[in-house]
C-alpha positions as CSV (number, residue, x, y, z in Angstrom):
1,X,0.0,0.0,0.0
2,X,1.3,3.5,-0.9
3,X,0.8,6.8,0.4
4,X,-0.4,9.7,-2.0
5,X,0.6,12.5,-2.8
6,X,-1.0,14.7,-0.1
7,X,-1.0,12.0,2.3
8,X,3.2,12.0,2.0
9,X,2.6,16.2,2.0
10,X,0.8,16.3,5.1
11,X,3.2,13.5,6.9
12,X,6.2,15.8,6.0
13,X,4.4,18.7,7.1
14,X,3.9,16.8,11.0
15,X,7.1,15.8,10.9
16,X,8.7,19.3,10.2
17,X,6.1,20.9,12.7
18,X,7.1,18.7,15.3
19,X,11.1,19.7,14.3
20,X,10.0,22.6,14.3
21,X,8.3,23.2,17.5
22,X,11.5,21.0,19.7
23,X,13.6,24.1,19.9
24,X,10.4,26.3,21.2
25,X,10.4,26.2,25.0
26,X,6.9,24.9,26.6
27,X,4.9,26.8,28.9
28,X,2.6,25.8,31.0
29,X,-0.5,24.8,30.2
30,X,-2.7,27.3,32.6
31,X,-0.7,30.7,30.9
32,X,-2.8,32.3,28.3
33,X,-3.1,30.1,25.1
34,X,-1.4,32.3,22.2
35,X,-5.0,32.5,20.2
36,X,-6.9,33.0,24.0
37,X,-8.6,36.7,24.8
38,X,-7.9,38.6,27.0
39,X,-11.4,37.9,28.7
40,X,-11.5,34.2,28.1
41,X,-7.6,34.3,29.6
42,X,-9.3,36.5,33.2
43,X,-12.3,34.5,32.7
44,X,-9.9,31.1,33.1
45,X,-7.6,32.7,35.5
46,X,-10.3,33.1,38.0
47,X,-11.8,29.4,37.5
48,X,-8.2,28.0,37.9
49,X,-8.3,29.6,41.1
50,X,-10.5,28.7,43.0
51,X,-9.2,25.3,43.2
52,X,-11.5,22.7,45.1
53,X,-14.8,25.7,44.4
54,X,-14.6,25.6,40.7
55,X,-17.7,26.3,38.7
56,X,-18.5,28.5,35.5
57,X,-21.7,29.4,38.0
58,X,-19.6,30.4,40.2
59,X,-17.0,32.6,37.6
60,X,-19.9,34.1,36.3
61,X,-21.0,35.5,39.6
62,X,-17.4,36.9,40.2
63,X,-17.4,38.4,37.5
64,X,-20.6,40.2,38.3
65,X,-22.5,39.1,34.8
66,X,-26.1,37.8,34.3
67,X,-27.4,34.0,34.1
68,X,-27.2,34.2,30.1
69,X,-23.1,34.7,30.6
70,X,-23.0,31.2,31.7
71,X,-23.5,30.2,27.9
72,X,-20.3,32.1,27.0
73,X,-18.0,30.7,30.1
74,X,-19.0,27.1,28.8
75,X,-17.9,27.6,25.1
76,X,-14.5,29.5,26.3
77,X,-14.4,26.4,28.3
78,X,-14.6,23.8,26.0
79,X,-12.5,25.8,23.7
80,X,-9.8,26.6,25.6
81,X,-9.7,23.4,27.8
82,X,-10.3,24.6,30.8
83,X,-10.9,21.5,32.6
84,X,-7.8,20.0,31.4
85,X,-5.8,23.0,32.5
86,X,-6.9,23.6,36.1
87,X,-5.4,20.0,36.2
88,X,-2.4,20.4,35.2
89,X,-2.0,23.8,37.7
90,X,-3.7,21.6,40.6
91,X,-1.1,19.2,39.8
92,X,2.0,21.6,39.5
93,X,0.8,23.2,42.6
94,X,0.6,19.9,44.2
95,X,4.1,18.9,42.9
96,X,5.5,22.2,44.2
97,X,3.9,21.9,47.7
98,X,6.0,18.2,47.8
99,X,8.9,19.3,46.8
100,X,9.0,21.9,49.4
101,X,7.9,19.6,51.9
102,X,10.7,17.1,50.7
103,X,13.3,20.2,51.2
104,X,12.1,21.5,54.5
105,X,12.3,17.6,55.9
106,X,15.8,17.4,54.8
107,X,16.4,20.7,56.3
108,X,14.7,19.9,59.7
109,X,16.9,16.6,59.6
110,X,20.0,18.6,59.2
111,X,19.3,20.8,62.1
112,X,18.7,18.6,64.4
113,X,21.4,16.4,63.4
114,X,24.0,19.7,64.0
115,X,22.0,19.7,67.5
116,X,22.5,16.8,68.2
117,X,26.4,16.8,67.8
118,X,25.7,20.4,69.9
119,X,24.6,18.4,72.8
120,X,26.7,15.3,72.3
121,X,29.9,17.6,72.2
122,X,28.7,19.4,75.5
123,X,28.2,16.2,77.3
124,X,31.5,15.0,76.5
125,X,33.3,18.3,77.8
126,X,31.4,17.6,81.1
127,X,31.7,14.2,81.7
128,X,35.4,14.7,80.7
129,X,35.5,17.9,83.2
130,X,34.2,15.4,85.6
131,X,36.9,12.8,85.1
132,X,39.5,15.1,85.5
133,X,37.8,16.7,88.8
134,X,38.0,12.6,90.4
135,X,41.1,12.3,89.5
136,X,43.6,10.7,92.5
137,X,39.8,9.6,93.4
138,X,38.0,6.3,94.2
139,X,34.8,5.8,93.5
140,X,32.3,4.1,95.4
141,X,28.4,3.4,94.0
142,X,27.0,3.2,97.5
143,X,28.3,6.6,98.8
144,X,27.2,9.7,97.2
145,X,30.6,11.3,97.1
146,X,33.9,9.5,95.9
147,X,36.5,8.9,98.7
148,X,40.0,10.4,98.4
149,X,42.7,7.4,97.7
150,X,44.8,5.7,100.5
């Protein structure tokens, strides 16, 4: 089976797209979309945040508009992907709140590891101060002071 003509045309034209589009850096998928208005872009901005409340009711009301608006937030919706991009910001949020976790754990560890060498260094200067204060000394476990040496 061969290709045709404009089936080989429109192969080459993917594959040079996708050449094309490796040396353009990504952005995420919850920034404005280059063929997005300005409106649609606030309109999304305020869905995507509101996280766990999300509703186009509920943009519609922040934005201070009638019931009929509701018509015009669903087709910027499905346009736009909406849906799709609040994920992927829920999930980079997410990612970023782990990460951060993950680094302040590490952290915490580190402190308290330099604290504990702290304390382990200040015992040993005591118990060390109290080796060399016995010194010529006997000890004895049923008295509660040592006695001097014979």
């Amino acid at each position: 089976m061969t290709m045709s003509d404009s089936q080989a045309s429109s192969e080459e034209y993917k594959i040079g797209s996708e050449v094309e589009n490796m040396d353009k850096p990504t952005r995420p998928s919850w920034e404005r979309e280059d063929n997005e208005t300005a409106k649609a872009f606030a309109a999304f901005s305020i869905y995507r945040d509101m996280a766990s409340e999300r509703s186009l009711g509920r943009v519609r009301r922040k934005l201070g508009k009638r019931g009929g608006y509701k018509g015009l937030l669903e087709r910027w919706s499905a346009k736009y992907r909406w849906v799709q991009r609040a994920r992927d910001y829920d999930t980079a949020l997410d990612s970023a709140r782990l990460q951060a976790q993950e680094r302040e754990r590490l952290q915490m560890g580190e402190r308290q590891a330099k604290a504990a060498v702290t304390l382990q260094k200040a015992a040993l200067r005591r118990l060390l101060a109290t080796v060399d204060s016995m010194e010529g000394r006997r000890y004895s476990p049923t008295r509660r002071e040592p006695r001097k040496s014979a």
